[in-house]
BADREN-335070 format. One record per atom (N, C-alpha, C): residue in one letter; x, y, z. Coordinates in steps of 0.05 Angstrom, whole numbers, plus 5000, padded with zeros to 4 digits. Atoms other than C-alpha are relative to their C-alpha. Last residue first. Layout:
AXYZ
...
# end
This chain:
X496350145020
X147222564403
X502550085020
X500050344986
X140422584445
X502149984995
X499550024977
X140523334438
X499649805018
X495949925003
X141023304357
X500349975040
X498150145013
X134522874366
X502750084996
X499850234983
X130423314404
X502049864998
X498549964973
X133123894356
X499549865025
X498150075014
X129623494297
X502850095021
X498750284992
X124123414338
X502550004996
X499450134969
X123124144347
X501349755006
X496349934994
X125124344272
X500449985025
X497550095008
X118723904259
X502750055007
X499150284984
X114324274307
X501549824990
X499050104969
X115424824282
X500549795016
X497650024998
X113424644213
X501850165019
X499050355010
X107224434239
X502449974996
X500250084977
X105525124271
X502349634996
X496949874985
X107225454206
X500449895035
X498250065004
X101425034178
X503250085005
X499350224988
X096525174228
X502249874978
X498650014972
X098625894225
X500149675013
X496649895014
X097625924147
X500349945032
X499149834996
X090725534159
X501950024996
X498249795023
X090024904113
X500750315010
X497550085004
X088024374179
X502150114991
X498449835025
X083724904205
X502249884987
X501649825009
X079224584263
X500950114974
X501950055004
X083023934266
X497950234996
X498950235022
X090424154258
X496349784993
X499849825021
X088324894304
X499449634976
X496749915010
X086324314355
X499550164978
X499150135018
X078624304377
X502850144991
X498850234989
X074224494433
X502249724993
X501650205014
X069424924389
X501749705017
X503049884999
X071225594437
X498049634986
X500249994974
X078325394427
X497449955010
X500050294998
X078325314353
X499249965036
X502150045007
X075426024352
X499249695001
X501650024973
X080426294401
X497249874982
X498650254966
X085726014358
X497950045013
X500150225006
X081926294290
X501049865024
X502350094986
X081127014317
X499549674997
X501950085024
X088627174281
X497449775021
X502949954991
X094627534314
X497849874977
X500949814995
X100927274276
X497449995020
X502150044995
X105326734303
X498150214985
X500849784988
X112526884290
X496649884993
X501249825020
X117426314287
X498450115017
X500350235014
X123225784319
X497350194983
X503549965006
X126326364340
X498449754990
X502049985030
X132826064361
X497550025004
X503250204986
X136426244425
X499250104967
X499250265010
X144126464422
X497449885005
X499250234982
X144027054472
X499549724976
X496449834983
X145127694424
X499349715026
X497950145033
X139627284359
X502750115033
X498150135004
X135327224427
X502050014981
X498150094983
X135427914445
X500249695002
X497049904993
X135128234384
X501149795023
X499050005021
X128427824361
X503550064999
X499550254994
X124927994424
X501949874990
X498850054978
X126128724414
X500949715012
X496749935004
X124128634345
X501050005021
X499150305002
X117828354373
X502750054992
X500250184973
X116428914422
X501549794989
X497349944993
X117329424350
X500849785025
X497249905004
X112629134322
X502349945011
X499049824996
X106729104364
X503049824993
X501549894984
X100828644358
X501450315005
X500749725025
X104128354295
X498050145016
X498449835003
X107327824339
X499750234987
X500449745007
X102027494358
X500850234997
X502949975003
X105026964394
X499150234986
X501149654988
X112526964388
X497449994985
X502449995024
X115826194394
X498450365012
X503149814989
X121826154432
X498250034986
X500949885022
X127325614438
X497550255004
X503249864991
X132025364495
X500150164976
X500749925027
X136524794494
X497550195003
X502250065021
X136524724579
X501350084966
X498050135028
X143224814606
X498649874984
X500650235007
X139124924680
X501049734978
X498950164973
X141025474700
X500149724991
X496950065010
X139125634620
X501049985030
X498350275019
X133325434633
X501950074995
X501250254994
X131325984687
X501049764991
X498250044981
X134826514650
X499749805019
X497950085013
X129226384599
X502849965013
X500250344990
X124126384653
X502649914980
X499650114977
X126027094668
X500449694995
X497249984995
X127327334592
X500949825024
X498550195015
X120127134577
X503150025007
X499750264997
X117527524640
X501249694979
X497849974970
X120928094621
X499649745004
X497249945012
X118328034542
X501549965035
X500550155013
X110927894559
X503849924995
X499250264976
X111128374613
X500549814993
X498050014990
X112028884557
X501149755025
X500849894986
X108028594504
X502450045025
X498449754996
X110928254450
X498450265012
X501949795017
X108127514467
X501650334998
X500049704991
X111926984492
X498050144980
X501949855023
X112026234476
X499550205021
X501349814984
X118225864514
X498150194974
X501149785019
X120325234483
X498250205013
X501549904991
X124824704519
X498950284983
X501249845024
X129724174494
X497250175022
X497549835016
X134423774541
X498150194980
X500250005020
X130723674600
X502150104980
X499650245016
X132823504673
X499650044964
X497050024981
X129524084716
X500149684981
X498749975012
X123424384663
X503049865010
X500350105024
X117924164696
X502150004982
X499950305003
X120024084766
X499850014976
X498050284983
X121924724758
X500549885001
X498750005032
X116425084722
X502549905015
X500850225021
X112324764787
X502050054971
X498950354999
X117725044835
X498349914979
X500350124974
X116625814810
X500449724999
X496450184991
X119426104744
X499649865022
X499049894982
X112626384707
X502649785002
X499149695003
X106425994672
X502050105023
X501249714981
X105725284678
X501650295000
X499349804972
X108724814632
X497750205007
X501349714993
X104924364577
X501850085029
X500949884970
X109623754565
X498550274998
X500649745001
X110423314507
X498650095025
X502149854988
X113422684522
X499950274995
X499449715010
X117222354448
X497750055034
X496949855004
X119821634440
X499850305008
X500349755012
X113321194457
X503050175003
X498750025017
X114020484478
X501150204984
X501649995032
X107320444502
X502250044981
X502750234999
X110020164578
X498550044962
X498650255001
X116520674569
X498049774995
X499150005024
X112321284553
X501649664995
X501550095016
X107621094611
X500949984969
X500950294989
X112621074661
X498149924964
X498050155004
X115421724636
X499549664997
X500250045031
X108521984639
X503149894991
X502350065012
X107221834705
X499750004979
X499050284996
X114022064730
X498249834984
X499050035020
X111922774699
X501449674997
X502149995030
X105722794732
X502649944973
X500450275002
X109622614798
X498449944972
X497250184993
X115023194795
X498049664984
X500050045031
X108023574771
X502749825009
X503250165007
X105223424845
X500849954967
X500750234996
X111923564880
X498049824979
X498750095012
X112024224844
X500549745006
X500150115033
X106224364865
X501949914990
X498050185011
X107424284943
X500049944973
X496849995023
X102124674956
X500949844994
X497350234992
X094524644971
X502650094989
X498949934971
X089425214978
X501849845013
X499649744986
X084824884932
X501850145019
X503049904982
X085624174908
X500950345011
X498649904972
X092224114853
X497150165026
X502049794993
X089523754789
X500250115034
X500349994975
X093223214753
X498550245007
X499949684996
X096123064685
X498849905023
X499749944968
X098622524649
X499150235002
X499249744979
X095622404579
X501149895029
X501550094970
X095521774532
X501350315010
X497850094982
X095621944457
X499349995031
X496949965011
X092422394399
X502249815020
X500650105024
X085322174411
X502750074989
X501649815005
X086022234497
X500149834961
X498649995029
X087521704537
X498650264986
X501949965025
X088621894612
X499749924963
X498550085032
X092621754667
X497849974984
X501450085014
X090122264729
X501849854979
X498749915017
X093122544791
X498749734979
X500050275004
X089522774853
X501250014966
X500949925028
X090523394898
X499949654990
X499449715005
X093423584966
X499149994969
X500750085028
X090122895004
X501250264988
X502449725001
X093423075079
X499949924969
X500049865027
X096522525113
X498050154989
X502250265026
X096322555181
X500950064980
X500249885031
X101222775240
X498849854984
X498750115025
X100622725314
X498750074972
X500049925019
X099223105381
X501449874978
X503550095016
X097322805440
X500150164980
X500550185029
X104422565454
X497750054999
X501850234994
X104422875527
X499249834982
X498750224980
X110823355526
X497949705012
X502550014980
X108223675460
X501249775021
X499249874965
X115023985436
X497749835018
X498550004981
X115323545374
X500550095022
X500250214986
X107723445355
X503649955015
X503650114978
X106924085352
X501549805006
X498149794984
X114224325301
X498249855022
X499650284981
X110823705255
X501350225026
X496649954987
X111824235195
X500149785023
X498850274993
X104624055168
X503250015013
X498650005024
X103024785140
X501349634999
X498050254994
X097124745188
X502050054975
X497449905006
X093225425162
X501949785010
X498749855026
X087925005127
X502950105004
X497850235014
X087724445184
X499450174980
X500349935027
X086424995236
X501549854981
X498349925030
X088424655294
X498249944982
X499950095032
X084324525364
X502050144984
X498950225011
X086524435440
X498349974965
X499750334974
X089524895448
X497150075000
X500350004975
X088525415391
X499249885012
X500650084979
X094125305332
X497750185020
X503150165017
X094625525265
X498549905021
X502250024980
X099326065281
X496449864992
X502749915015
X103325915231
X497350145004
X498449705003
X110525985277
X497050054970
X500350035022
X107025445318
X500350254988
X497050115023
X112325445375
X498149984974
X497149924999
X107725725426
X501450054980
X500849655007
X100925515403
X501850184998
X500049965030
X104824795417
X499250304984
X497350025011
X107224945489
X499050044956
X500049795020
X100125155506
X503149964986
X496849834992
X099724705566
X500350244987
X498949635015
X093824495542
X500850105022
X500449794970
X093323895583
X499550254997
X498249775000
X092323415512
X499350125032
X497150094992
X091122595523
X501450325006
X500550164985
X082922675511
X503250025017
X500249754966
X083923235465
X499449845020
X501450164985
X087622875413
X499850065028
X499150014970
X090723415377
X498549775009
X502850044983
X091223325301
X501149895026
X499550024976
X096823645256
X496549845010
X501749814976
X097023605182
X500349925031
X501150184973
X101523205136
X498250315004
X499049824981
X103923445054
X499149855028
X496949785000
X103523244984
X501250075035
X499449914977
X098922604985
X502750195003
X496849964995
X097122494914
X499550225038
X500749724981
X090022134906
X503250005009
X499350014973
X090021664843
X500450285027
X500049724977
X085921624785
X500749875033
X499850104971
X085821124728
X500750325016
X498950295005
X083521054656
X500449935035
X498550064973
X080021804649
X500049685002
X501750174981
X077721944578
X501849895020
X499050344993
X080922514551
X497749855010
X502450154987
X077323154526
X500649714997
X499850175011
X083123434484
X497549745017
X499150045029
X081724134484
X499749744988
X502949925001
X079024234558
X500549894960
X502450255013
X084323654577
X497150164988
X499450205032
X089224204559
X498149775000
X502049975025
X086424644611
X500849854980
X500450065028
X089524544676
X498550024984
X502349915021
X090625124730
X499849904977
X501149804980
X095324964793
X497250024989
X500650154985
X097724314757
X498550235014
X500749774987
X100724654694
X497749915024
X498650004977
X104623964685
X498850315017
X501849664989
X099223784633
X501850015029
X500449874972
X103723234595
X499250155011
X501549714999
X102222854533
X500250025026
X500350114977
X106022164509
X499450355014
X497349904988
X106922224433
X498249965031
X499950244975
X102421894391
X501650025017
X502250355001
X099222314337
X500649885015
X498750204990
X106122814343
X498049724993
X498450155022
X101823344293
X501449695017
X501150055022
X095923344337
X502549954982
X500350304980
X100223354408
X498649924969
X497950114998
X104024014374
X499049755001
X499550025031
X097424324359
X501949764998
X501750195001
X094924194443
X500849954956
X499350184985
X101824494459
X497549784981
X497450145017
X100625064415
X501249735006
X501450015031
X093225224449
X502349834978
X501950305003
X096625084512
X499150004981
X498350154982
X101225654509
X499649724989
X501350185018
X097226184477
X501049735009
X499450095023
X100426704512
X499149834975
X500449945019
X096026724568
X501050184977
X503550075017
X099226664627
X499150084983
X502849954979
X106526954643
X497349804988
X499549824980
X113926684628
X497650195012
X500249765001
X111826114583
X500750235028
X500649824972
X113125414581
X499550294984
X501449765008
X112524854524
X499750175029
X501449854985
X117124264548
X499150284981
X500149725009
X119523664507
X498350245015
X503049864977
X122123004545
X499450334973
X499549664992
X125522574497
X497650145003
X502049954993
X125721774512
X500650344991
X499949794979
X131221404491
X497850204996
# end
């Protein structure tokens, strides 16, 4: 049986992905997911090589066919985007709704598919990636990681693999959503800062809708004290394990910068070895939440 593992966070830059890309170094062959689809960076770390690439159709668009249209104006009418003027549409603001092509009493308006991003299987040197990349000014993300996470399901079953590790996207919206909807183990990395702390609480209420297992990891915790004790109170008063405290230390952004996991830039650091035994008491709670 397959266990999904998610790394989320409640804002951006925490460190997120940096711990994600440690985690994928100790696993060595685990099945790697970039579900932060709006804004990936984990392939900057693990500099995959791309295997296959497909184009994800999230959404339709409108197109008039001005030969068949009267402009009437019925559609301009009813488009509540106003994307419409007879006889063209704005195919940015089109949201695709189809509202057009139902009132138009002359059928010269129908629906296309619209490319909204494309989605990648990858190998990288720790394991095969999913991930994907959401084109400009497109939505439906959570659709797009829905399919990043199918993609690596697929791929865990085909290699046989027991463990997907997931990068989340920052915040509570549909992509942390799709990412997190279904899992049994999930690990939110916060920082003790104040938004750092609201927004960790948010996404944490989040998984627990959900009946997620939920853990927290505290980034640079020695930034401020007292923030992390705060953190500290309020899981030990909701039932959420620390799994540990990170300190501040120029060595993440240094591995970063060289394009390389803490476990390959610093095998003997103190953070890359407190990283490691995190990630042990992760599997080990994979495994109690298969039982």
């Amino acid at each position: 049986m397959v266990s999904e593992i998610a790394i989320v966070s409640g804002k951006g830059g925490t460190g997120k992905t940096t711990i994600v890309a440690s985690f994928a170094a100790f696993a060595g062959d685990a099945i790697i997911a970039d579900c932060d689809v709006d804004a990936p960076d984990l392939h900057i770390l693990l500099t995959p090589e791309i295997i296959e690439t497909s184009e994800f159709i999230g959404s339709k668009t409108a197109t008039i066919d001005k030969d068949v249209c009267t402009q009437c104006g019925l559609c301009e009418e009813s488009c509540r985007f106003d994307a419409i003027r007879v006889p063209e549409i704005d195919p940015i603001a089109c949201e695709g709704c189809g509202v057009c092509e139902f009132v138009c009493p002359e059928k010269a308006i129908s629906m296309h598919d619209r490319v909204s991003g494309n989605l990648f299987q990858s190998k990288t040197r720790y394991g095969s990636l999913s991930h994907a990349k959401l084109l400009p000014g497109q939505g439906n993300s959570g659709k797009l990681v829905t399919e990043v996470r199918r993609h690596a399901q697929i791929m865990a079953q085909s290699e046989n693999r027991d463990i997907i590790l997931i990068d989340g996207s920052p915040g509570i919206g549909c992509p942390v959503i799709a990412t997190v909807a279904g899992l049994k183990v999930g690990v939110v990395v916060t920082e003790p800062t104040l938004s750092g702390i609201h927004d960790m609480k948010r996404v944490l209420g989040l998984m627990k809708q959900f009946h997620i297992l939920s853990t927290v990891i505290i980034n640079k915790f020695d930034i401020n004290p007292k923030n992390t004790d705060e953190i500290v109170k309020y899981c030990r008063e909701n039932g959420i394990e620390v799994l540990g405290r990170i300190p501040f230390d120029r060595i993440m952004t240094e591995s970063m910068v060289q394009r390389k996991t803490l476990p390959e830039f610093t095998p003997d650091h103190e953070i890359t070895q407190m990283l490691r035994r995190i990630w042990i008491r992760i599997k080990k709670l994979a495994v109690y939440s298969r039982s």
